[in-house]
Each structure stands twice: as structure tokens, then as C-alpha cells.
C-alpha positions as CSV (number, residue, x, y, z in Angstrom):
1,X,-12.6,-15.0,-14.9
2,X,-11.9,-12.1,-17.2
3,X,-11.1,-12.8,-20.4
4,X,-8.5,-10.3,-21.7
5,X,-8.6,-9.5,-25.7
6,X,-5.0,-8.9,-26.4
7,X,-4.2,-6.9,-29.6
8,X,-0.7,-8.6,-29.9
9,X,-1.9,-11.4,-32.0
10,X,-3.8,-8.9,-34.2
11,X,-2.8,-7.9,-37.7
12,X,-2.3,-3.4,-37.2
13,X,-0.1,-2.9,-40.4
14,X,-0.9,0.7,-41.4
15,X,-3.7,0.6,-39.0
16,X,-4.7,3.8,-37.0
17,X,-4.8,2.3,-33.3
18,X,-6.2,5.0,-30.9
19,X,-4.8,4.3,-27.7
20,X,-6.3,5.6,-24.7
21,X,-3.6,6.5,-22.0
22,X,-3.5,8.1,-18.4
23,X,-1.0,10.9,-19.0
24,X,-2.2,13.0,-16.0
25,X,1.0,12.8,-14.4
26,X,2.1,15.7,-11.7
27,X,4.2,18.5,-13.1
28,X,6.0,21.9,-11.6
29,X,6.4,24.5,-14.5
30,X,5.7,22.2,-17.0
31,X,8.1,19.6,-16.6
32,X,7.2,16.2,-15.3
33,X,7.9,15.6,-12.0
34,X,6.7,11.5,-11.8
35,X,6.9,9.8,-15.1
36,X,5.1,6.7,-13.4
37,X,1.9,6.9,-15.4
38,X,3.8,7.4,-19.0
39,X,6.4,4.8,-18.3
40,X,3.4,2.2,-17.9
41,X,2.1,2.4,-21.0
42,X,5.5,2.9,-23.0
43,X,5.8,-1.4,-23.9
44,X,2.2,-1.0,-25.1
45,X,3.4,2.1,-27.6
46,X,6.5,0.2,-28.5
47,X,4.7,-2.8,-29.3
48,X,2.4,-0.8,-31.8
49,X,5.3,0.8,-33.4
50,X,6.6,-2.6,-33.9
51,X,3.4,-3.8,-35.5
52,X,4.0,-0.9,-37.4
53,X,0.3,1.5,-36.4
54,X,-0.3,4.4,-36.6
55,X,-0.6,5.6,-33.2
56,X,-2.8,8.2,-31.5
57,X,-2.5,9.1,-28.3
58,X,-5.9,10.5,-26.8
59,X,-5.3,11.3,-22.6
60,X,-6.4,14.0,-19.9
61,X,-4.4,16.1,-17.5
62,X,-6.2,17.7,-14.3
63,X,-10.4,18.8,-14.1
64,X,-10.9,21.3,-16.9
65,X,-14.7,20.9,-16.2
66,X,-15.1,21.0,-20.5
67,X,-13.2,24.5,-20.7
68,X,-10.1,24.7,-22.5
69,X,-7.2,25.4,-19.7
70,X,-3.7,25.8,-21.3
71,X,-2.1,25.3,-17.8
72,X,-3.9,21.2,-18.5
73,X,-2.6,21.3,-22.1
74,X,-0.9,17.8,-23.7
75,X,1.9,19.8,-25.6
76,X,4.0,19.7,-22.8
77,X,3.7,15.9,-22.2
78,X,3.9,15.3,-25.6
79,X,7.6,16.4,-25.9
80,X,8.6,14.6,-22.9
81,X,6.6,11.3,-24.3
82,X,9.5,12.0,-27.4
83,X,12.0,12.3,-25.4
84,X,11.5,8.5,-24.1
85,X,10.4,6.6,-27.4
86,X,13.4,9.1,-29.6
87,X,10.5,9.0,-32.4
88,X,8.5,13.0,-33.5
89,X,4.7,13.1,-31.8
90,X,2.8,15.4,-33.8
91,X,0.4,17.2,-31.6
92,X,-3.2,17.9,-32.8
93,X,-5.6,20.6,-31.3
94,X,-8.9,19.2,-32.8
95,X,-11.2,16.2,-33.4
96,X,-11.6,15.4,-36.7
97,X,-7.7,16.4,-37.8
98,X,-6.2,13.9,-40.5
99,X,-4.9,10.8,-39.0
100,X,-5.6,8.0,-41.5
101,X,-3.0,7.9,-44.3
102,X,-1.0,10.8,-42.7
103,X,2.9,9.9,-43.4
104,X,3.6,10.9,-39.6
105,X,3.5,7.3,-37.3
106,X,2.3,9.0,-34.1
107,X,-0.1,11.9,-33.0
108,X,-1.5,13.0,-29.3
109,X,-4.6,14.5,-29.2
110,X,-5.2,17.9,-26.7
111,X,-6.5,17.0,-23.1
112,X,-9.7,15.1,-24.4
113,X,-11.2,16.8,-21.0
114,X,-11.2,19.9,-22.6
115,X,-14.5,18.4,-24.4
116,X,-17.5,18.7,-22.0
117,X,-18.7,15.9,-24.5
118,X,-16.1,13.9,-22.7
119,X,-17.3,13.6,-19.5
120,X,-20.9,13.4,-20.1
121,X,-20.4,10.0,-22.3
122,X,-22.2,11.3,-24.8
123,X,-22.2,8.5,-27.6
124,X,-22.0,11.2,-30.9
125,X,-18.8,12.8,-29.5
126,X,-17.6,9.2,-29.2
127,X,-18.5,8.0,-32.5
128,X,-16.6,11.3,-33.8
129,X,-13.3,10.3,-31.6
130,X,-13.9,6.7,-33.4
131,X,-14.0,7.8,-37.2
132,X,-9.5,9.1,-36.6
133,X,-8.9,5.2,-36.4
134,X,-9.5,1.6,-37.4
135,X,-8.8,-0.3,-33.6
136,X,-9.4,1.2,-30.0
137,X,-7.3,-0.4,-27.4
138,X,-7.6,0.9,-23.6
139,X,-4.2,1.3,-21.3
140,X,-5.5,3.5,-18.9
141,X,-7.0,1.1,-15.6
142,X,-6.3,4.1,-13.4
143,X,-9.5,6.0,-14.9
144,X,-11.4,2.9,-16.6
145,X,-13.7,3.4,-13.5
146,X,-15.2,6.3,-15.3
147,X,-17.7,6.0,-17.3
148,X,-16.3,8.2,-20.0
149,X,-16.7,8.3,-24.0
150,X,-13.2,7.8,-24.6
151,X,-13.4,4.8,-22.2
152,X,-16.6,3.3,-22.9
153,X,-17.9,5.0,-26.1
154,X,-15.4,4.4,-28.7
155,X,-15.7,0.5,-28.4
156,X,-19.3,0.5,-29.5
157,X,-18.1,1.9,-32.7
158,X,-14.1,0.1,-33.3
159,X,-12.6,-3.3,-32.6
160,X,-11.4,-3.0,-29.2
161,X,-8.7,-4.1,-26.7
162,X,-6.5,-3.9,-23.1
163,X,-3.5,-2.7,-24.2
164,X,-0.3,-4.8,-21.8
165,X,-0.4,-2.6,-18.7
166,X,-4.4,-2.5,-18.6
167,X,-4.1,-6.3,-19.0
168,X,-1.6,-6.8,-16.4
169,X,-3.6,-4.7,-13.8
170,X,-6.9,-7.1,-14.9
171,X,-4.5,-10.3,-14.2
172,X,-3.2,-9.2,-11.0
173,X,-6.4,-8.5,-10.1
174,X,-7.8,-11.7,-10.8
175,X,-4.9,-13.7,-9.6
176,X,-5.6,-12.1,-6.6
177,X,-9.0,-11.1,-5.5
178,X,-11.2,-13.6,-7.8
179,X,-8.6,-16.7,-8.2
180,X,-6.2,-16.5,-5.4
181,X,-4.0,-19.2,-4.2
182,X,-5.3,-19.7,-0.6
183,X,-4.8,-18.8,2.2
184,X,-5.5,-14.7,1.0
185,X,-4.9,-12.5,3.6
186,X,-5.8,-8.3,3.1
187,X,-4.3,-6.1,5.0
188,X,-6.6,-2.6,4.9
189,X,-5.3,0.4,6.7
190,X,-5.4,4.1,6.3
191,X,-7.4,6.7,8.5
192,X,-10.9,6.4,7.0
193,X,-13.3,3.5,7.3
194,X,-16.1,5.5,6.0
195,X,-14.1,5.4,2.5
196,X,-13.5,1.9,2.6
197,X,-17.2,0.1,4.4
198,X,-17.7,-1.4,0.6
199,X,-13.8,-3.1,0.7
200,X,-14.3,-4.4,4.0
201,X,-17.5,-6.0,3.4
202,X,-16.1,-7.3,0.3
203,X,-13.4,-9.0,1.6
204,X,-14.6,-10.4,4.5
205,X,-16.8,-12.9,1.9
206,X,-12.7,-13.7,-0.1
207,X,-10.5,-13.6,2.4
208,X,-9.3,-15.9,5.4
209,X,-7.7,-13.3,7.1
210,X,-8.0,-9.7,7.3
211,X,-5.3,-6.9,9.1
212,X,-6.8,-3.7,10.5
213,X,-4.0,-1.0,10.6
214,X,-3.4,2.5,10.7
215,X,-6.0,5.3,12.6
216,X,-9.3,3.3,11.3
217,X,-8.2,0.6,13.8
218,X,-9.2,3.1,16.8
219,X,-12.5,3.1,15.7
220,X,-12.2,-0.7,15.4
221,X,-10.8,-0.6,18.9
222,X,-13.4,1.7,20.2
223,X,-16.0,-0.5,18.9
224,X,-14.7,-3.5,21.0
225,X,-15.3,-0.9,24.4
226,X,-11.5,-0.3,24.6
227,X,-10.2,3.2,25.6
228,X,-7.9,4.6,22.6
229,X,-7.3,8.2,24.4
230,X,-6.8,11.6,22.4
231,X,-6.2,8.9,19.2
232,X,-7.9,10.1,16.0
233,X,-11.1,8.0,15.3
234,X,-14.4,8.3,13.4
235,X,-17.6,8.7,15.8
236,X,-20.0,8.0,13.0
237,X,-18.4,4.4,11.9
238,X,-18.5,2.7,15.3
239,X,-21.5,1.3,14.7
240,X,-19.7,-0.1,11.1
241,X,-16.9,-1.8,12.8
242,X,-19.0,-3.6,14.8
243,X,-20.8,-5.0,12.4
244,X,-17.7,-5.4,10.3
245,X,-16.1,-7.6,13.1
246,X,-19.5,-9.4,13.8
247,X,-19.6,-10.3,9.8
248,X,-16.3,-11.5,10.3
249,X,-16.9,-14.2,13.0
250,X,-20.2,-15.5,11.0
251,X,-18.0,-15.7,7.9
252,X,-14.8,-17.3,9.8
253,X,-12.8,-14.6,9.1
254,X,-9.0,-14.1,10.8
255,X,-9.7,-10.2,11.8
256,X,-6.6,-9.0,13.4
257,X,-6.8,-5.5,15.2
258,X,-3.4,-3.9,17.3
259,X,-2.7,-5.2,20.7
260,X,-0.1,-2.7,21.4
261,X,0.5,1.0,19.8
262,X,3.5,3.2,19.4
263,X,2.0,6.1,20.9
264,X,3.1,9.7,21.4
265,X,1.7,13.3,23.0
266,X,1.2,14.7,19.6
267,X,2.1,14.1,16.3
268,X,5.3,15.8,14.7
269,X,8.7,14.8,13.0
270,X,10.8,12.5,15.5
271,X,7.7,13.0,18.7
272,X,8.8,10.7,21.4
273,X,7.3,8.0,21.4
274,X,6.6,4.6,23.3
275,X,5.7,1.6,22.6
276,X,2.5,1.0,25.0
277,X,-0.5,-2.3,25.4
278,X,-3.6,-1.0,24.4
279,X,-5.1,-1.8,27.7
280,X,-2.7,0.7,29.3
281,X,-2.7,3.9,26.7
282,X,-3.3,7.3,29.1
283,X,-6.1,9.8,28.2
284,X,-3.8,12.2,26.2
285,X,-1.8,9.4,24.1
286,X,-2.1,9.2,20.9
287,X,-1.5,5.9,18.8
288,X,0.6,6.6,15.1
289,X,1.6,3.6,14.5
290,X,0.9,-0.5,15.6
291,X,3.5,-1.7,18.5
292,X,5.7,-3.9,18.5
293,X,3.7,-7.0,19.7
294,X,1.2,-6.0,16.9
295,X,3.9,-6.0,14.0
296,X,5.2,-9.7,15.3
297,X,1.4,-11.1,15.0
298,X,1.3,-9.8,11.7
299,X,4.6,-11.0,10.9
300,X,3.3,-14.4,12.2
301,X,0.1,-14.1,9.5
302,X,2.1,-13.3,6.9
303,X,4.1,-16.2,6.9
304,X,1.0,-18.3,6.7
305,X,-0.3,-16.4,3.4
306,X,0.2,-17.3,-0.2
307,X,-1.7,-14.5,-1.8
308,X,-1.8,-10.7,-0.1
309,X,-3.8,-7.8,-1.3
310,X,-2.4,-5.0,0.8
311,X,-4.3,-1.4,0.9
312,X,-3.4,1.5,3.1
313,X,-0.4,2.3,5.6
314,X,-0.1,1.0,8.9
315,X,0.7,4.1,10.3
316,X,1.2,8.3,10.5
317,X,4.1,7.6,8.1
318,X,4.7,11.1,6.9
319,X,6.1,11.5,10.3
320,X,9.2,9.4,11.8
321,X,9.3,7.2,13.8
322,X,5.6,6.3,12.6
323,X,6.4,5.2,9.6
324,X,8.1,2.0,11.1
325,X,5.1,-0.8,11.1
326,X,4.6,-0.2,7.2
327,X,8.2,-0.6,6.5
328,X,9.0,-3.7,8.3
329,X,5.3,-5.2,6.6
330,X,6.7,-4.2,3.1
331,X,9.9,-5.1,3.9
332,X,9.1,-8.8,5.0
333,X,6.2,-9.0,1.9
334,X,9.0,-8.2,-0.4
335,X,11.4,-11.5,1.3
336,X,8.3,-14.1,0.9
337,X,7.4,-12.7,-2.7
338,X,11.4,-13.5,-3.4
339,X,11.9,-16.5,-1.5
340,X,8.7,-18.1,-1.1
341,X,6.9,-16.7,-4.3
342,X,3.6,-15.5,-3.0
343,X,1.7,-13.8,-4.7
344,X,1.3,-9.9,-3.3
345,X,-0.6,-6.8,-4.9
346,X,-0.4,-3.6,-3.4
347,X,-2.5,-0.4,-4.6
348,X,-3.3,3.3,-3.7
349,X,-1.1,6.5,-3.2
350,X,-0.1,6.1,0.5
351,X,0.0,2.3,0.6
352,X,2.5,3.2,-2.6
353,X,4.8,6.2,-1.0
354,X,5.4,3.7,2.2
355,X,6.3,0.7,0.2
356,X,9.0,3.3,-1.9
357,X,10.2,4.1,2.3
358,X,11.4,0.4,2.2
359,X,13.0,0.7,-0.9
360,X,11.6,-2.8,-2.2
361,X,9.1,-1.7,-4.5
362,X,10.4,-3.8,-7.3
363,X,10.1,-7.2,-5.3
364,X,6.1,-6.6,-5.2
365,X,4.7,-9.1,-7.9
366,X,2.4,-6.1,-8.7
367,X,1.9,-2.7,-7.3
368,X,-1.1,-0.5,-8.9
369,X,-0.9,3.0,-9.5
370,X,-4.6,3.0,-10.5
371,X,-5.8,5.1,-7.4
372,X,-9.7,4.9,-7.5
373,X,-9.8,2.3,-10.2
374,X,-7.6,-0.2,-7.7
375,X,-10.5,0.6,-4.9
376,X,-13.6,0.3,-6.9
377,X,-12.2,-3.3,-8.0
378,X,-11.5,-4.2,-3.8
379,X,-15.1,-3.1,-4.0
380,X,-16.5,-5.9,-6.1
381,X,-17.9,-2.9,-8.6
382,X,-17.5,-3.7,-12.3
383,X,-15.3,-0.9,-13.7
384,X,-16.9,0.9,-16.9
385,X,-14.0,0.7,-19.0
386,X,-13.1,-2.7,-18.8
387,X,-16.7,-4.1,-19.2
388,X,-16.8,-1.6,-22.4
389,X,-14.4,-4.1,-23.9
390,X,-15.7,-7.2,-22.4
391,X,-19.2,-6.9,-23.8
392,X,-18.3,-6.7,-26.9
């Protein structure tokens, strides 16, 4: 069990607190275009106002490779980030700038990727970053599995801490992967297995039941000798599944793979499409989405569950009517977290964007933006910026 080291009990009066954000937030001609990232670590900001620190922001935007690239600059983010609080950011262009008994309350630093230093976790260029403040605290779970200096340098050298959304991504986490009220059921989907082998294998030692959706459940199907027709599958991981669904049975795991497929000739905007048993899907069909009998099983498992870790869509959902199976999951998810209070964490950019199709987002008990971070943590792999903090 992680044990998270809070800075709200801490005393930051006139302290500098340098507060490591993800501010790489999508943008068209420089205006923000999803404010997602920056509105997750606002109550952390707010809270060190309160305390009254002195707060610098250090972030990234994009791959600048070490180079300075204005098109990646902060400026731009740091007028928006003023616009939210209604309090001046003073923007700095350069390690080493006055900080530390400076009248202004809050700085951002430029993109710290424009420092190959950064990057390369070199321990000098982190002890530099250290010397602009008294505390480090670390909000940014979406890139803590980097091992970066602003990540996992700057705490050998200053107090550290999570700041609130780190910590509520570490205790939803827990709650659900390494503490879960049982049963714990995962629902993996997407198009790739060959991305997720270490998640599978993973999960098949936590959970009691695990849900195989979306195109990686042809070559689940395929391993199992049944036809799948002109469906997209991955030749090179047949041999995985099998040994994914073997491990299953020796661990007594629920694995749960379609039995029926909303299939269609090819895949466009509003294709017909039919609902068809696997057993009888024709050479040129191609399956988009689970079936009907499919989505009642899993309806049927999900009543059964009191903790769910859900990763990938179900389905093509870019493309209607495909998008139907990951709806009416998220949909039902959102009723038991509201009426039955189970426990249910969602993560990664797809699972995400077909969650917002059902318009329930909000009745998730947690869903993580973190991207790679999220799927490195399904993987069992200690992430770099939160053991930075820990080991202290």
C-alpha cells in the first residue's frame, strides 16, 4: 500500500513550492483546445495560494528533443492558466531567474523540454531546477512514468510530495488494482494485444474476471480455431492469446470473449450492419463491435462486480453504429457506481472519448487522463516519479 506524503498538513508560508504539472494540453493557433490537464491540477494551485507559497510552475508541451521550439513555448498557457486562477503568472525564460523573495506569488517556467538536460535525468541540471525553491511536490501522474529530472531528480535534493490530483490517481489506483473490494472484474479492449501482453498477464494474477473486447478479441477468437472472416486481427499474437487464455484457466480466471458480433462489409459512417453468432460470420464480414448476446453476458458480469478497472473500447467507435457496446457498458457502469456504489476506474484516450459518447463521465468514481502512466501501472511497473517520492 502506497503511502501518499501530502503537503496539506505542511507549514509553506513564504515557501517557494515548485510544482511540477502536465500542461501539454492540445492547442489550434495557440489557444487551448482541451483544458483537461490544467483543470486537474488547479485545487492543488489553489491550495498553495491558500497556504500562501510561492508557486512555480515547471511543465512541457510536445517533443522539442532539447531544442528550443517557440511553436512548444509555455507563454501561451501561461495566460490561459491566469485566466482560470484571476491571479498575474510571471513567465521566466531561464533556470536560475529569481524566485526566492520575489514580491510576485506565481511564476511558470519555459517548456522544461527545451533542456536536453531534462530528458537525459541528469542529476546537475536537477539539482539547478532545485536551488529556485524550498519544497518539490509532483502533480503530474500522466508523465511520472518517465524517468525525468524534473520528476525524479529534484526530490533527491528538496522535501518532496503528490500534490491532490497525483494523490487521487495513486488512491484510485490502489483502491483498485492492489486493494480492491472483490469480486474485480477488467474489462481490456482496443485493437492491439501486442501493446497490452504485460496488462493481461498482470491481471490475470488480480482479477476474477476478465472481458476481451474490441478487434484484439479476433485474435482471441482465432486462437480458440474459430473463423473471424475479413475481421482485423494480429497474426503474430495468436500464439499470446493462447497462452493468455490457458493462464487464465490455471489461475481460475472468468475470461469472457464475444459470442456474437455486429458485423458489416466494411467499415464506414452508418455501414449496415447485423448482428451475427460468431459460428456463423461469412468470409467477407467484418466484426466492429460485440453483438448483442455478448453485451447481455457482460451486462450479466457487471452486476456481479464490486470493483472494475476498465481499459479500451469495445468497439470501431469512431464509426456509428459501432460505437454501441461501449456505450451501453459505460452507460450501465455509471448506474451501479450511482446506485450500488462500486468502485469503477477507467483510463486511456479511447476508453475516455467513448465514455464522453455516453455522456456519464462524471458518474465514474475515477477516470485517468494519465495515458501511458495509467498503463504502465495495469502493468505492475513501478512508475519513476512516484517511487522518486516514496524513497525518500
Amino acid at each position: 500500500m502506497t503511502k501518499i506524503r501530502n503537503f496539506m498538513d505542511q507549514d509553506l508560508s513564504n515557501k517557494v513550492v515548485l510544482l511540477r504539472t502536465d500542461f501539454n494540453v492540445p492547442t489550434q493557433n495557440n489557444k487551448i483546445v482541451d483544458f483537461t490537464r490544467i483543470n486537474e491540477s488547479i485545487p492543488t494551485i489553489k491550495a498553495l495560494i491558500e497556504k500562501k507559497a510561492t508557486i512555480l510552475i515547471v511543465t512541457h508541451r510536445g517533443r522539442p528533443n532539447g531544442k528550443i521550439d517557440t511553436k512548444l513555448s509555455m507563454a501561451p498557457i501561461a495566460i490561459e492558466v491566469e485566466k482560470i486562477l484571476k491571479k498575474p503568472i510571471e513567465f521566466i525564460d531561464k533556470i536560475g531567474q529569481r524566485v526566492k523573495n520575489n514580491p510576485k506569488k506565481i511564476f511558470m517556467l519555459e517548456n522544461i523540454r527545451f533542456h536536453e538536460e531534462e530528458e537525459k535525468n541528469e542529476l546537475n541540471f536537477a539539482k539547478e531546477l532545485s536551488k529556485m525553491a524550498d519544497i518539490y511536490i509532483n502533480d503530474a501522474f500522466s508523465v511520472s512514468h518517465r524517468a525525468h529530472s524534473s520528476l525524479c531528480g529534484i526530490p533527491k535534493f528538496l522535501p518532496s510530495y503528490f500534490g491532490l490530483c497525483m494523490s487521487k490517481e495513486i488512491e484510485s489506483l490502489q483502491n483498485s488494482l492492489s486493494t480492491p473490494k472483490k469480486p474485480l472484474l477488467a474489462i481490456i479492449g482496443g485493437s492491439k494485444i501486442l501493446t497490452k501482453i504485460d496488462i493481461l498477464k498482470n491481471l490475470n494474477k488480480k482479477v476474477d474476471t476478465m472481458i476481451i473486447g474490441g478487434a484484439m478479441a479476433n485474435t482471441f477468437l482465432l486462437a480458440k480455431g474459430i473463423s473471424i472472416g475479413a475481421s482485423l486481427f494480429e497474426s503474430q499474437c495468436i500464439d499470446i492469446a493462447q497462452d493468455i487464455i490457458n493462464d487464465a484457466k490455471e489461475k481460475n480466471v472468468n475470461l469472457i470473449i464475444p459470442v456474437d458480433g455486429k458485423v458489416a462489409k466494411s467499415l464506414s459512417m452508418n455501414a449496415v450492419a447485423k448482428n451475427k453468432n460468431i459460428e456463423d460470420i461469412e468470409t467477407d464480414d467484418m466484426i466492429l463491435d460485440l453483438g448483442a448476446e455478448s453485451i447481455k453476458i457482460i451486462l450479466g458480469e457487471l452486476k456481479k462486480a464490486e470493483t472494475v478497472i476498465w481499459n479500451g473500447p469495445l468497439g470501431a467507435i469512431e464509426y456509428k453504429p459501432f460505437d454501441q457496446a461501449t456505450i451501453t457498458v459505460a452507460k450501465e457502469l455509471a448506474r451501479n457506481c450511482k446506485q450500488k456504489n462500486i468502485k469503477v476506474v477507467a483510463g486511456g484516450g479511447d476508453t475516455i472519448y467513448g465514455i464522453n459518447l455516453s455522456k456519464c463521465v462524471k458518474d465514474f468514481t475515477h477516470v485517468s487522463t494519465a495515458g501511458g502512466a495509467f498503463l504502465e501501472w495495469l502493468e505492475g511497473k513501478t512508475l519513476p516519479g512516484v517511487s522518486a517520492i516514496l524513497d525518500k
